[in-house]
N, CA, C and O atoms as CSV, one atom per row, in Angstrom:
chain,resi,resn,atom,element,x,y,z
A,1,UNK,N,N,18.230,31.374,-21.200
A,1,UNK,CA,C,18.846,30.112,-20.884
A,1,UNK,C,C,18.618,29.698,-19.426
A,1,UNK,O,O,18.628,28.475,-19.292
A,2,UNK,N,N,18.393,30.472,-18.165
A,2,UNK,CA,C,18.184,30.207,-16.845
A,2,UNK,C,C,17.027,29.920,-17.158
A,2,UNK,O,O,16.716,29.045,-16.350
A,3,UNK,N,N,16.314,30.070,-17.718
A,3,UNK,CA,C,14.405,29.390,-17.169
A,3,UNK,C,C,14.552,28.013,-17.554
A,3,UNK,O,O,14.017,27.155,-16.851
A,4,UNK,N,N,15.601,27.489,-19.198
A,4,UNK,CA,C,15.688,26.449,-19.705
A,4,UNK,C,C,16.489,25.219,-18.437
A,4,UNK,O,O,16.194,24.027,-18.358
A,5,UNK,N,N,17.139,25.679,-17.891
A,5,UNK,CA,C,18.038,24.938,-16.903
A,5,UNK,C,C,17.054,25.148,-16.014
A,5,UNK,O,O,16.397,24.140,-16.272
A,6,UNK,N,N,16.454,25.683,-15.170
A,6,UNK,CA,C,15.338,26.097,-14.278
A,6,UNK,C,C,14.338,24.751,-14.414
A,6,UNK,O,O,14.301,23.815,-13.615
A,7,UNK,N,N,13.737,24.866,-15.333
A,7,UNK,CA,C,12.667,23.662,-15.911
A,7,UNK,C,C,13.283,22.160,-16.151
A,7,UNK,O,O,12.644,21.111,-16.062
A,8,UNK,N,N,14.755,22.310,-16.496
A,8,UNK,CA,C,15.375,21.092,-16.621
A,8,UNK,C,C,15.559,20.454,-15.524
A,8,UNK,O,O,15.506,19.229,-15.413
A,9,UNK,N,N,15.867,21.513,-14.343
A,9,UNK,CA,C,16.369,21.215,-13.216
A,9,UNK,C,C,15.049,20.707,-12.426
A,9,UNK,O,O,15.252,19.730,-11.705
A,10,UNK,N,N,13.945,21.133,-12.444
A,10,UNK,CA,C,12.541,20.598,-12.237
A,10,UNK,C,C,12.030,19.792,-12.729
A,10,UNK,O,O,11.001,19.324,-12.242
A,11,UNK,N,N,12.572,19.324,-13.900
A,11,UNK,CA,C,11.791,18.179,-14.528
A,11,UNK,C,C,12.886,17.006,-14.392
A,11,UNK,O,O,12.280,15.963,-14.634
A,12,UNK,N,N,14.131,16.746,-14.131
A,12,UNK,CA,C,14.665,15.666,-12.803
A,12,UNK,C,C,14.450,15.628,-11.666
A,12,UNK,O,O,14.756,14.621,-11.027
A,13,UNK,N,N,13.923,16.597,-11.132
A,13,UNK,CA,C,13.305,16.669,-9.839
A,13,UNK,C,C,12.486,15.370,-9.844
A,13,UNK,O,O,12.703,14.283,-9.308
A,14,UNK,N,N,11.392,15.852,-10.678
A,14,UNK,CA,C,10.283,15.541,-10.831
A,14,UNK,C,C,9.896,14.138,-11.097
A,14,UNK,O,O,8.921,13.564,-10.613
A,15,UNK,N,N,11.388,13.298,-12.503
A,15,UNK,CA,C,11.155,12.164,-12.812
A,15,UNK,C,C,11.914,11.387,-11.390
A,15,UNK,O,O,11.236,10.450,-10.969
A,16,UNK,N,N,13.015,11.610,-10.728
A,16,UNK,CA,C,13.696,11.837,-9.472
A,16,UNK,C,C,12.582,10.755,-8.361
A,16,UNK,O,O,12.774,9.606,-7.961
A,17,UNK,N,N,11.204,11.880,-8.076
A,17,UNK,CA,C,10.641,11.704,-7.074
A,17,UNK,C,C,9.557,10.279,-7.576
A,17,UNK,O,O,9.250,9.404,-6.766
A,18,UNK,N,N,9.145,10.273,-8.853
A,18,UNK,CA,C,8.280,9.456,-9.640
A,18,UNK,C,C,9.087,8.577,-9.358
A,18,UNK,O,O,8.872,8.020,-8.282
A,19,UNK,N,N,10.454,8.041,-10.265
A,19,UNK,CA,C,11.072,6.766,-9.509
A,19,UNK,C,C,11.101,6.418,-8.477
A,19,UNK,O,O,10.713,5.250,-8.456
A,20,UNK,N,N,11.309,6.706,-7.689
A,20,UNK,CA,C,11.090,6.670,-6.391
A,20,UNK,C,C,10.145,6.293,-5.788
A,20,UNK,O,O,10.365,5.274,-5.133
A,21,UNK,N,N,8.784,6.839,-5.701
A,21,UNK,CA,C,7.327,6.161,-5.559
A,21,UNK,C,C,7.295,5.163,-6.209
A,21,UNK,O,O,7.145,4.154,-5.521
A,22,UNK,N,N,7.404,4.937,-7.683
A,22,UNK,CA,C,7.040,3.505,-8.335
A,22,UNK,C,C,8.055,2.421,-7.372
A,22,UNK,O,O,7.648,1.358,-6.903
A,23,UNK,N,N,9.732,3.075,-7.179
A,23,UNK,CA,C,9.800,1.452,-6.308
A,23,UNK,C,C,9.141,1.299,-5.241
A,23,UNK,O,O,8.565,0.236,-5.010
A,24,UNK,N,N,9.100,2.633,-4.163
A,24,UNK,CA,C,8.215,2.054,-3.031
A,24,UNK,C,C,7.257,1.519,-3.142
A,24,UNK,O,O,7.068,0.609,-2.335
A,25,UNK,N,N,5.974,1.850,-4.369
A,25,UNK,CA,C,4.906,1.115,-4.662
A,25,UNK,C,C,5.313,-0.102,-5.042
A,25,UNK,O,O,4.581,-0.966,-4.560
A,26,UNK,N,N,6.442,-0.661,-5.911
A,26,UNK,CA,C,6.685,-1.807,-6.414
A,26,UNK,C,C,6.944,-2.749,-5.429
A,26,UNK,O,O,6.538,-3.909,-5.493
A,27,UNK,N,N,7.705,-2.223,-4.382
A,27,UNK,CA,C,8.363,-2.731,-3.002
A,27,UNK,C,C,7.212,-3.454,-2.125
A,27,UNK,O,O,7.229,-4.550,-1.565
A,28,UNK,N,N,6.135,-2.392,-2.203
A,28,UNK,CA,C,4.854,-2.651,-1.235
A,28,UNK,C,C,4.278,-3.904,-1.888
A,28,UNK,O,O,4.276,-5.045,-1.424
A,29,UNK,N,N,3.835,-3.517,-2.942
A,29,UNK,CA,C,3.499,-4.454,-3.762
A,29,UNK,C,C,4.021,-6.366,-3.643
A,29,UNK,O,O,3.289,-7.339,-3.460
A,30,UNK,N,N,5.346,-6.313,-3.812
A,30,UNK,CA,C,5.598,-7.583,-3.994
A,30,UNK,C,C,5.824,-7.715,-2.574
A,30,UNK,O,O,6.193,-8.871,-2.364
A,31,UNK,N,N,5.768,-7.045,-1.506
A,31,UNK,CA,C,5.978,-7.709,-0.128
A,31,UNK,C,C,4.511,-8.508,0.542
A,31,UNK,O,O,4.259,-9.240,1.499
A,32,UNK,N,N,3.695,-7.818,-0.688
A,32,UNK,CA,C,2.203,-8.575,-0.406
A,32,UNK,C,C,2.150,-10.083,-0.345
A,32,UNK,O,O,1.330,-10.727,0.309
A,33,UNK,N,N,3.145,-10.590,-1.124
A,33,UNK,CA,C,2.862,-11.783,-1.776
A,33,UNK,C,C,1.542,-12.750,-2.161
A,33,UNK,O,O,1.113,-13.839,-1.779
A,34,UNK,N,N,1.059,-11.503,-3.349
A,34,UNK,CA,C,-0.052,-11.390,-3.368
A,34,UNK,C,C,-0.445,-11.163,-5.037
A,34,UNK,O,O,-0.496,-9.983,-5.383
A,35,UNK,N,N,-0.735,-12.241,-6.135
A,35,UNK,CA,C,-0.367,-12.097,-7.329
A,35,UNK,C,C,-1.778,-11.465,-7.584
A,35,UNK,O,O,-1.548,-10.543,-8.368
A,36,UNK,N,N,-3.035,-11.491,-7.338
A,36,UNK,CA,C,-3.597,-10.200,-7.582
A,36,UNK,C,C,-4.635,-11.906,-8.749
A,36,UNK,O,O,-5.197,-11.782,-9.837
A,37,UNK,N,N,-4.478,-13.277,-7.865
A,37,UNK,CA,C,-5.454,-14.148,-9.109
A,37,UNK,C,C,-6.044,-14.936,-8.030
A,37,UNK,O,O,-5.320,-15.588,-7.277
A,38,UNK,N,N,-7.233,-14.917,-7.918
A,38,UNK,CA,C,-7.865,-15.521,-7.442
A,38,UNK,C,C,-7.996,-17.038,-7.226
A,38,UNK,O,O,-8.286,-17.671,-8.241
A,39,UNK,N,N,-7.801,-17.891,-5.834
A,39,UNK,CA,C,-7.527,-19.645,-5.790
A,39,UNK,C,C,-9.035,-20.180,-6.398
A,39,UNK,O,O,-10.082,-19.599,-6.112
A,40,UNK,N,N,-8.989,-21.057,-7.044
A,40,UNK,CA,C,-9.962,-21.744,-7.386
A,40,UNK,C,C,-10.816,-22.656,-6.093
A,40,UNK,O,O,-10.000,-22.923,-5.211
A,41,UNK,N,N,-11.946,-23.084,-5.826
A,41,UNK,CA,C,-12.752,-23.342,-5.494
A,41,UNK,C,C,-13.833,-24.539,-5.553
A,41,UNK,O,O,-14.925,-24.147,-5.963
A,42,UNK,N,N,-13.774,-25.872,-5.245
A,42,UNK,CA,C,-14.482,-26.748,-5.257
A,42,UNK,C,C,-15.521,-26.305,-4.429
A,42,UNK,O,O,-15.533,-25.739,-3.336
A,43,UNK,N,N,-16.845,-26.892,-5.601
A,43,UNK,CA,C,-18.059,-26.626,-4.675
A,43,UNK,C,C,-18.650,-27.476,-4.569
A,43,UNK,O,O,-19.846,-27.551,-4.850
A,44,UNK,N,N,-17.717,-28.634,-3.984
A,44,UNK,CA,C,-18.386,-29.846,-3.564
A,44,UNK,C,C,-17.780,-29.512,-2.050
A,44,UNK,O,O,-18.631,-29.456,-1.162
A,45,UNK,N,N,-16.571,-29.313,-1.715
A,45,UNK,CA,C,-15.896,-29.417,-0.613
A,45,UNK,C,C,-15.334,-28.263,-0.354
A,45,UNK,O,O,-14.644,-28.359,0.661
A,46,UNK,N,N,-15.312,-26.934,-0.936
A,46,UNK,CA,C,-14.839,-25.610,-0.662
A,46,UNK,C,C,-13.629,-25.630,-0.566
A,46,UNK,O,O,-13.140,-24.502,-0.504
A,47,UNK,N,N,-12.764,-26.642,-0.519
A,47,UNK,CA,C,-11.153,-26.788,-1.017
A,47,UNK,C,C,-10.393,-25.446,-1.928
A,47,UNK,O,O,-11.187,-24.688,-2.484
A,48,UNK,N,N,-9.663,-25.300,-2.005
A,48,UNK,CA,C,-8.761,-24.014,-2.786
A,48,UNK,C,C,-7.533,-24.995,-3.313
A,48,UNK,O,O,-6.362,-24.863,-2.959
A,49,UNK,N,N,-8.126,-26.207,-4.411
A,49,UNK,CA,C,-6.698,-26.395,-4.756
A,49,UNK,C,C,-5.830,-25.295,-5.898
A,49,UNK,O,O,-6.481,-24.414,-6.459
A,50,UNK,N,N,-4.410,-25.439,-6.154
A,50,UNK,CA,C,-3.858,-24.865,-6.955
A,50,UNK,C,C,-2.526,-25.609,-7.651
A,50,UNK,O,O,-1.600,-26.098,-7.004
A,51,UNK,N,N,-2.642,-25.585,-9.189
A,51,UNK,CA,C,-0.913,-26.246,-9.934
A,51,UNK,C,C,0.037,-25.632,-9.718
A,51,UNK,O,O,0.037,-24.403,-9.784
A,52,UNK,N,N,1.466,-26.599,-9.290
A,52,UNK,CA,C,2.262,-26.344,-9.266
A,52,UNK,C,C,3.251,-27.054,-10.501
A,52,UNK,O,O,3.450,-28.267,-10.563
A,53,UNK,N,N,3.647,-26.360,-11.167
A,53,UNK,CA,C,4.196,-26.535,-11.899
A,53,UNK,C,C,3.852,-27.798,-12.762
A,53,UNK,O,O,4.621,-28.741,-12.947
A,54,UNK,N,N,2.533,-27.674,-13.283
A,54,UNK,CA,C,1.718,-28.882,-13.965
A,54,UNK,C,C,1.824,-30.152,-13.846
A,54,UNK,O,O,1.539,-30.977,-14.715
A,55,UNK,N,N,2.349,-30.423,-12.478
A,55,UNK,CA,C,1.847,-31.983,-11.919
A,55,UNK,C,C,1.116,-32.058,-10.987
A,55,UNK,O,O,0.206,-32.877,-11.117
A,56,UNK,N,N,1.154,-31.565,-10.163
A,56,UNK,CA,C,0.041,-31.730,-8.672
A,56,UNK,C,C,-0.741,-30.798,-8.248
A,56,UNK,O,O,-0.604,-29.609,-8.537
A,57,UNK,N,N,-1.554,-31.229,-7.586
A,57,UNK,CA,C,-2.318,-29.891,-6.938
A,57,UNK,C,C,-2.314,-30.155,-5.722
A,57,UNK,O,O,-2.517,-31.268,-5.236
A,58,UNK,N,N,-1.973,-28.679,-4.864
A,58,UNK,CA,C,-1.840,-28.576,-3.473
A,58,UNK,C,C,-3.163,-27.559,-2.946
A,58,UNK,O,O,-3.889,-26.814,-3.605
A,59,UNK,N,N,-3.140,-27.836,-1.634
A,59,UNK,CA,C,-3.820,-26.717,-0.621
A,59,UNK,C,C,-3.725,-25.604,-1.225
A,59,UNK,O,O,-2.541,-25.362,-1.459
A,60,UNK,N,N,-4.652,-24.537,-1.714
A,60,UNK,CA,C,-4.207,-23.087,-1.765
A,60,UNK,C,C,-4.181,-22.163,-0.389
A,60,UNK,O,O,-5.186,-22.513,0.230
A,61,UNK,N,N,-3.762,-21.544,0.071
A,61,UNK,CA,C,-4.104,-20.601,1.180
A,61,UNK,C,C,-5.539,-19.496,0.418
A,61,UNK,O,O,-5.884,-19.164,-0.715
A,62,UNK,N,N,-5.951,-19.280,1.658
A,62,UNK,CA,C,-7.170,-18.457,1.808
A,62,UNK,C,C,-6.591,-17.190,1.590
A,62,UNK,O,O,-5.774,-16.935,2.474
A,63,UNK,N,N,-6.739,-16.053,0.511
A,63,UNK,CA,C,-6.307,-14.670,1.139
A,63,UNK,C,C,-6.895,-13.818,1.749
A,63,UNK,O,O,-8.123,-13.738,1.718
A,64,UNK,N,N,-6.058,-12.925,2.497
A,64,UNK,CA,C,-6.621,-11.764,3.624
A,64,UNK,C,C,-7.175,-10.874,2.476
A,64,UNK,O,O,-6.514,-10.506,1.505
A,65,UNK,N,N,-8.756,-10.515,2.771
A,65,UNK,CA,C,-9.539,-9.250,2.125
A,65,UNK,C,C,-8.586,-7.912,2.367
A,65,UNK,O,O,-8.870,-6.909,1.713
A,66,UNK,N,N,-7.559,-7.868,3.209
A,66,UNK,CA,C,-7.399,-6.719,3.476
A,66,UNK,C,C,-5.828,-6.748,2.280
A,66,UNK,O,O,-5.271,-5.848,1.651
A,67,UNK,N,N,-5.618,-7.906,2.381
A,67,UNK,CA,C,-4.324,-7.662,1.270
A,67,UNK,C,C,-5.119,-7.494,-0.326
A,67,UNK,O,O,-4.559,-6.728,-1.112
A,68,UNK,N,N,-6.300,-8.143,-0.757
A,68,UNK,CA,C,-6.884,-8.459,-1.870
A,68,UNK,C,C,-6.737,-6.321,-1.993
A,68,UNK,O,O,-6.054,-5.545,-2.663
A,69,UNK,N,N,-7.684,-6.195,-1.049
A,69,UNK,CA,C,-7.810,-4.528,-1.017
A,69,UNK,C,C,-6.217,-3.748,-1.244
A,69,UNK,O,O,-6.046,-2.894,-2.113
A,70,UNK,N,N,-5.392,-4.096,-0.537
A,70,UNK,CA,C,-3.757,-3.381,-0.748
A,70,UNK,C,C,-3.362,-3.217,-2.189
A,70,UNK,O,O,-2.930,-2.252,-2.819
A,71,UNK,N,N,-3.672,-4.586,-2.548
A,71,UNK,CA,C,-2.987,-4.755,-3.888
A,71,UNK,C,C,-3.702,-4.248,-4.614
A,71,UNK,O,O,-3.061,-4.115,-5.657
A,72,UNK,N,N,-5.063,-3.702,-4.792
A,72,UNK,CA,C,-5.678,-2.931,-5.744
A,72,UNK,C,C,-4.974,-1.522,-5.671
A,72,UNK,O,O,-4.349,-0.781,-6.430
A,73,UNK,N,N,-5.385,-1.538,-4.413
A,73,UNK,CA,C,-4.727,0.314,-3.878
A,73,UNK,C,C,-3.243,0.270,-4.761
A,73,UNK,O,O,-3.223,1.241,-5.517
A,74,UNK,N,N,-2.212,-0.423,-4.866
A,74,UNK,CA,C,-1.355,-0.095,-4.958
A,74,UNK,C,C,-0.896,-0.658,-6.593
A,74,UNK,O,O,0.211,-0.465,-7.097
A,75,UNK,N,N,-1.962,-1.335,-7.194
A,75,UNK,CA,C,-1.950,-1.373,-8.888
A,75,UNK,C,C,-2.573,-0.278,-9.141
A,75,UNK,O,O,-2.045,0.285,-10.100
A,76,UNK,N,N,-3.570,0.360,-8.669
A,76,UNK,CA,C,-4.046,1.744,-9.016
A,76,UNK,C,C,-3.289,3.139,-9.210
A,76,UNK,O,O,-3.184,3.942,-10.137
A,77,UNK,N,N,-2.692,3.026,-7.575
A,77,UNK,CA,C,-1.460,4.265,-7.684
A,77,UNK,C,C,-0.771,3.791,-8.794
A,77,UNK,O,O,-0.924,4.589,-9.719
A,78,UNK,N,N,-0.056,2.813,-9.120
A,78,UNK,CA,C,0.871,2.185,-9.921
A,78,UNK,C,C,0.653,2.678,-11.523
A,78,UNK,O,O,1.516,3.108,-12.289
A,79,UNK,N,N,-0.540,2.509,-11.729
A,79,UNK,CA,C,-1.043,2.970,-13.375
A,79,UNK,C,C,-1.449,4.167,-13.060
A,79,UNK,O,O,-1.773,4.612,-14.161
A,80,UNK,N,N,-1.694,5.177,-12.118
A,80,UNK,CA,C,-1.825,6.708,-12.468
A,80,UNK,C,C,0.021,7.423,-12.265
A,80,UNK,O,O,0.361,8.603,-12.181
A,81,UNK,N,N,0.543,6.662,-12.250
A,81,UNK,CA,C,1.751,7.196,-12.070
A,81,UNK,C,C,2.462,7.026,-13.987
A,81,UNK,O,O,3.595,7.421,-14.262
């Protein structure tokens, strides 16, 4: 019965520390503000428009390569976890 409690007691450890990473990853993640979809692109004028809520289209912002890169890093950890 001690090895059974032993292993039990290790395997909350274990799911314990996993929760834990997934929020910090989740945390990192949405502080990106960074949905991981690429702005569309006129290639008449290189514009980035984007819909908002299916009436208008605004300016998109340009994103940082280095966040495009974060957010992979951290959907990756995310699905080997």
């Amino acid at each position: 019965m001690p090895e059974y409690e032993k292993r039990l007691s290790d395997a909350k450890a274990e799911l314990q520390t996993a929760e834990t990473k997934y929020a910090d990853l989740t945390k990192d993640l949405n502080a990106l503000g960074y949905s991981g979809d690429e702005p569309l692109v006129c290639p008449d004028c290189g514009s980035q428009p984007c819909l908002i809520r299916s009436e208008k289209l605004t300016q998109a912002e340009t994103v940082d390569e280095r966040i495009k890169e974060r957010y992979l890093e951290l959907g990756a950890e995310l699905k080997l976890k």
